[in-house]
N, C-alpha and C positions, 0 to 999 in steps of 0.2 A: 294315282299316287297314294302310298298309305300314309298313316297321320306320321307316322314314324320318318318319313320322307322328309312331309314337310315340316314338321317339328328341327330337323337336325341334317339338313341335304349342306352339304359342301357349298360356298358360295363361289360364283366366280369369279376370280381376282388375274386381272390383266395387269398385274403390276410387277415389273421385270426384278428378279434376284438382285441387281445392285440396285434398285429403288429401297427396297426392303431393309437390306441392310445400312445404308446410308440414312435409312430413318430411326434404323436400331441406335445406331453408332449415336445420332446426332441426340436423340434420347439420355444416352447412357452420359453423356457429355456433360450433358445439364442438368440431369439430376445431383451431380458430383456439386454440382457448382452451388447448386437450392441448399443441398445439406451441410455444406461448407458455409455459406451462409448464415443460413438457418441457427449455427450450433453457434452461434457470439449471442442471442437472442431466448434461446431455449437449452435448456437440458438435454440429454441425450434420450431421455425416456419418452420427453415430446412431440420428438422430431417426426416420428411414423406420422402423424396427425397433421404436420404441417407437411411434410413431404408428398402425403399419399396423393392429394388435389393437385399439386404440381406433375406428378407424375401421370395423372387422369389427362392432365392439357399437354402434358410433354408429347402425348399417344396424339394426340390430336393436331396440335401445330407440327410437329415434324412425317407423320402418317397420311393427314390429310390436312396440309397446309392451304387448301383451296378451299377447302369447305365453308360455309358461313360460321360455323360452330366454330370455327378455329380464327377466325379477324380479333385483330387487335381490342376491336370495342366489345364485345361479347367478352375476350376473353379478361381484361383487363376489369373490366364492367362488373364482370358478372361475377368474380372473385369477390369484389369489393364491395359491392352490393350485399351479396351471400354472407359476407361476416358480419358486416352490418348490421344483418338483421338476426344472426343469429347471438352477435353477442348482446343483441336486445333483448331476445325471446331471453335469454340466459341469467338476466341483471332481471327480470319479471318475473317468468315462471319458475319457481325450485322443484316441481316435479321434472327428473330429467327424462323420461320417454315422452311423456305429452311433450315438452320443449322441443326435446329432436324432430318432429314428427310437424311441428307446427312451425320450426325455426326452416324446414326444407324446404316444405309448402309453399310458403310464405318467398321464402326466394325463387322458386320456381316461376311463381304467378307475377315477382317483381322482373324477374330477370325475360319474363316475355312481354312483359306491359311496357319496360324499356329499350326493348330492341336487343337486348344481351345475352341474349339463351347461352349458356356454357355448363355442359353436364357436373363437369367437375365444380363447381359454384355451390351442388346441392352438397358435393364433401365438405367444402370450407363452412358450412352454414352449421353442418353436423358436427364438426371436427369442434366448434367453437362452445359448442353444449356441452360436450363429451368429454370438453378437452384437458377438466382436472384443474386442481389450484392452479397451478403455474400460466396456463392459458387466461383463467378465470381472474387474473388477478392483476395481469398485462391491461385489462377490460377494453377501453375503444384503442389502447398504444398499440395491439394486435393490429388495427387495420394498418398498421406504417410499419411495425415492425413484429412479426417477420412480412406479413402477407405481402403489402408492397412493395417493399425491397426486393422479396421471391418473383413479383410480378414483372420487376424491371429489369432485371436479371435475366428471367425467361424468353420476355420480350425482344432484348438485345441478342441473345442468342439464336430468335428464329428470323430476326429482319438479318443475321450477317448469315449465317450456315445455313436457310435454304434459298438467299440470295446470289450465294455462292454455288451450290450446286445446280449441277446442269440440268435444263429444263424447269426449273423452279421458280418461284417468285413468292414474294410474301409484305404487305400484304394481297392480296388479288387483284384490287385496283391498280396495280403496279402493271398489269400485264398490257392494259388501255395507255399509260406513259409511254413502255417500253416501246409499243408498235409505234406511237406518235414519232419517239424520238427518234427509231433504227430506221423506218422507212425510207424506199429511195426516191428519189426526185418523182413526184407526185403519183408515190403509190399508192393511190387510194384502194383501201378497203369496201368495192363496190359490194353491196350484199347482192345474192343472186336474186331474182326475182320470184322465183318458184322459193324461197328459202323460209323458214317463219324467225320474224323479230322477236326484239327483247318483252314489247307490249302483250305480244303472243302468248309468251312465256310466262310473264306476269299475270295477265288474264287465267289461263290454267290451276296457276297455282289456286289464284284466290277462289275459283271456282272446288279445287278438290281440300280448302277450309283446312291444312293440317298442314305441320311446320317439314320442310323439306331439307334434308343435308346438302343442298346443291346449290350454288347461286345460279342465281337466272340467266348468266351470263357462258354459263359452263353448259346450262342444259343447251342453251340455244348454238351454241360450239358442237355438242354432241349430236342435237338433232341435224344441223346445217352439213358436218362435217357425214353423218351419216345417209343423208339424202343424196349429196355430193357423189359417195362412193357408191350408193346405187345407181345412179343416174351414168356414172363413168362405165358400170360391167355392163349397162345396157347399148354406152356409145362404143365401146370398146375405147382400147389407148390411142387416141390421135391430140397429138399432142402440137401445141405451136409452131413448132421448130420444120413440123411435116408439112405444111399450109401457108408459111409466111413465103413474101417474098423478098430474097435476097438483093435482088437491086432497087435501091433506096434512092429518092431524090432527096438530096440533102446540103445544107450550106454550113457557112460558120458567120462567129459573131459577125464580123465586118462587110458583109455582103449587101451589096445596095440594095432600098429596099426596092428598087425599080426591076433589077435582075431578076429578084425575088417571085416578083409577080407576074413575068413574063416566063419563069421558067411552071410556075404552076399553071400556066395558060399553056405553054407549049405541051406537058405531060398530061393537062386532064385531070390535076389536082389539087385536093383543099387543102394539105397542110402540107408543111417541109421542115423535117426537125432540125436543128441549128447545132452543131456541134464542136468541139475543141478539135486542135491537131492531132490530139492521140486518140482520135474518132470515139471521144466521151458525150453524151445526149445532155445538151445543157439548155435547152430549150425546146419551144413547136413556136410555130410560125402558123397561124393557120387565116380561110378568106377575112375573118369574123374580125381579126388582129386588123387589117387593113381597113373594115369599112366604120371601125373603130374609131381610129384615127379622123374621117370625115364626115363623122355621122350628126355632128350638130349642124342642124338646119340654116341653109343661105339662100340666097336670089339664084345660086349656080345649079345646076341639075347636079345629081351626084356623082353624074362621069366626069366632069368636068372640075369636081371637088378630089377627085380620085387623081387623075391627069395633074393637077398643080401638087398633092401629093408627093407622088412617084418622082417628077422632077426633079431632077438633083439641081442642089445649093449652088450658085454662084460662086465665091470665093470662098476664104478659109473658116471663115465663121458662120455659125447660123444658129436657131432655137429651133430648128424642124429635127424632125428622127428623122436620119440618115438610113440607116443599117438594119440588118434582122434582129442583132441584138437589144435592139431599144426596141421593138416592139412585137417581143418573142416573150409568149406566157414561159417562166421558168419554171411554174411546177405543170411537171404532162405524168399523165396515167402511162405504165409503162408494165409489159409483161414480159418473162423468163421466156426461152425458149425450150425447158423442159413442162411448162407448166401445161394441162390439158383445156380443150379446147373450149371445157363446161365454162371453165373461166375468163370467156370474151361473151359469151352472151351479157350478163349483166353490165358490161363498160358498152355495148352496144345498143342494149337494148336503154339502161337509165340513164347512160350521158350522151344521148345522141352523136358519138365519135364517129368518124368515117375512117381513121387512120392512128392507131395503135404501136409505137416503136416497141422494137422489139431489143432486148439488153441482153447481155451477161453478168454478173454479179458482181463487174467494174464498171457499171456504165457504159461499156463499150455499145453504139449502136451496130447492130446485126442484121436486121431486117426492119419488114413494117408489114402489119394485120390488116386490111382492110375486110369490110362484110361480105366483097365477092369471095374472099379466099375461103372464108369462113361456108356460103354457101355450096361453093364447089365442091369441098371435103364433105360436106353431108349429103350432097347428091351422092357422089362417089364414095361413100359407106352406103346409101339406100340402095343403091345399082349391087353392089357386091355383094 
């Protein structure tokens, strides 16, 4: 490759035509809004200088709203910081190229010391040196007005308009709530086990010593999500939905728990998921639930702790659990049936499950995964 290549090669950008312009639009939005602003505060002449740093982070909270550069505290920070110190350098030094030059630095080295690195930071820091009576004259009221006012302003408009568009989130740690709060009935996010963690990722970093545009949460998304799909063209697509089995032993809330137990005795299994009349997954049932209930230690052997148990109540009343409902875990680990099959190895391998229900995107139960099915399909892709 000539220098010429590497000097000026085309990058590549995976980012789809309506992402682009959704960040243009969102851009154009808010700067409307900083110089509207802006102009109760400053004259028309100064506005370039207050503008131009808003527009630096506009590129950044709406282009690459994921990025670390782009979080609320960096950006907010590092604004505030940056003037700070440059209307100091300004109100100190009257040489104004040494000032510019010392007033950047200066925030640079603050805005890394404090966790707030924000490119645009070094404009505000510059803008405050350069920036003529009118700025100079405002002296610390600069950091509240305009800056802060511009910052809240901005701010407000990237937690609502990339909150709003789809696929989006802002700030990043929002993406951690979101899965908490959307997930279905104990979907947990099992990591695969061949996969590398967040400590992984962190260890890397601090090993190659230099600041990265990526949070560590995004790489480890890209590397997992990329391992993933090499490991699929190698299994090919065999997907849940081809492996589960259809006939499901299964009860609902009110089912004694006695029945309960004879019917995983009569089929040769550990769990039976518990469900509503419109066949929704609203529990498991599994042996661990049962020896649960008798596990604190007496003079009786445990079969025998089991047997008074299972026993159904005498009359109308009682403090025993009856039913599958009273002692049915309600959050169960539960998979799609379009999802591929990479994604039972880790609920098998790190939660020791025997038994997997299988949903659609209402709860409805459909099937159930056990680790025979699972093995069966991978003889029969090794055989073929």
């Amino acid at each position: 490759m000539t220098l010429f290549k590497c000097l000026f090669r085309f990058p590549t950008n995976t980012t789809s035509l309506t992402e682009k312009l959704l960040s243009s639009f969102a851009t154009f939005i808010v700067l409307c809004l900083v110089i509207l602003v802006s102009h109760f505060f400053l004259a028309t002449q100064e506005l370039p200088l207050v503008v131009a740093p808003m527009g630096a982070s506009a590129v950044l909270l709406f282009a690459v709203p994921f990025g670390p550069l782009s979080q609320p505290w960096p950006f907010v920070g590092g604004h505030l910081i940056s003037a700070l110190i440059g209307i100091s350098i300004a109100k100190l030094i009257p040489d104004i190229m040494l000032a510019s030059a010392l007033a950047v630095s200066l925030a640079v080295f603050a805005m890394y010391l404090l966790g707030c690195l924000h490119p645009p930071g070094g404009a505000t820091a510059l803008s405050t040196v350069i920036g003529g009576s009118a700025i100079h004259h405002l002296g610390y009221q600069y950091l509240i007005t305009p800056v802060a006012v511009n910052l809240l302003v901005v701010l407000i408009a990237a937690l609502i308009i990339n909150n709003l568009l789809p696929h989006r989130y802002y700030p990043n740690t929002l993406k951690t709530y979101r899965d908490n709060k959307n997930k279905n009935i104990g979907d947990d996010k099992v990591q695969a086990a061949l996969s590398v963690s967040r400590e992984d990722i962190r260890y890397a970093l601090r090993e190659m010593d230099e600041f990265v545009d990526v949070s560590s949460d995004e790489l480890t998304q890209i590397f997992n999500l990329s391992a993933t799909h090499s490991r699929r063209k190698k299994m090919g697509e065999i997907l849940v939905q081809d492996i589960m089995n259809n006939q499901v032993i299964k009860a609902q809330y009110h089912e004694d728990v006695e029945n309960l137990w004879h019917l995983m005795a009569q089929h040769k299994i550990r769990s039976i998921p518990i469900v509503d009349k419109l066949n929704r997954i609203e529990g498991i049932v599994t042996i661990a639930d049962f020896l649960n209930q008798v596990k604190l230690p007496t003079q009786d052997p445990l079969k025998v702790r089991l047997a008074q148990f299972l026993k159904r109540s005498q009359g109308s009343e009682t403090d025993k659990l009856e039913y599958a409902g009273h002692i049915m875990q309600k959050s169960v680990v539960t998979v799609y049936p379009e999802q591929h099959i990479l994604d039972l190895f880790a609920i098998f391998y790190e939660k020791g499950f025997h038994h997997i229900p299988v949903i659609d995107h209402q709860k409805h139960l459909l099937g159930i995964i056990t680790p025979k099915n699972l093995l069966l399909a991978l003889h029969a892709d090794l055989q073929s």
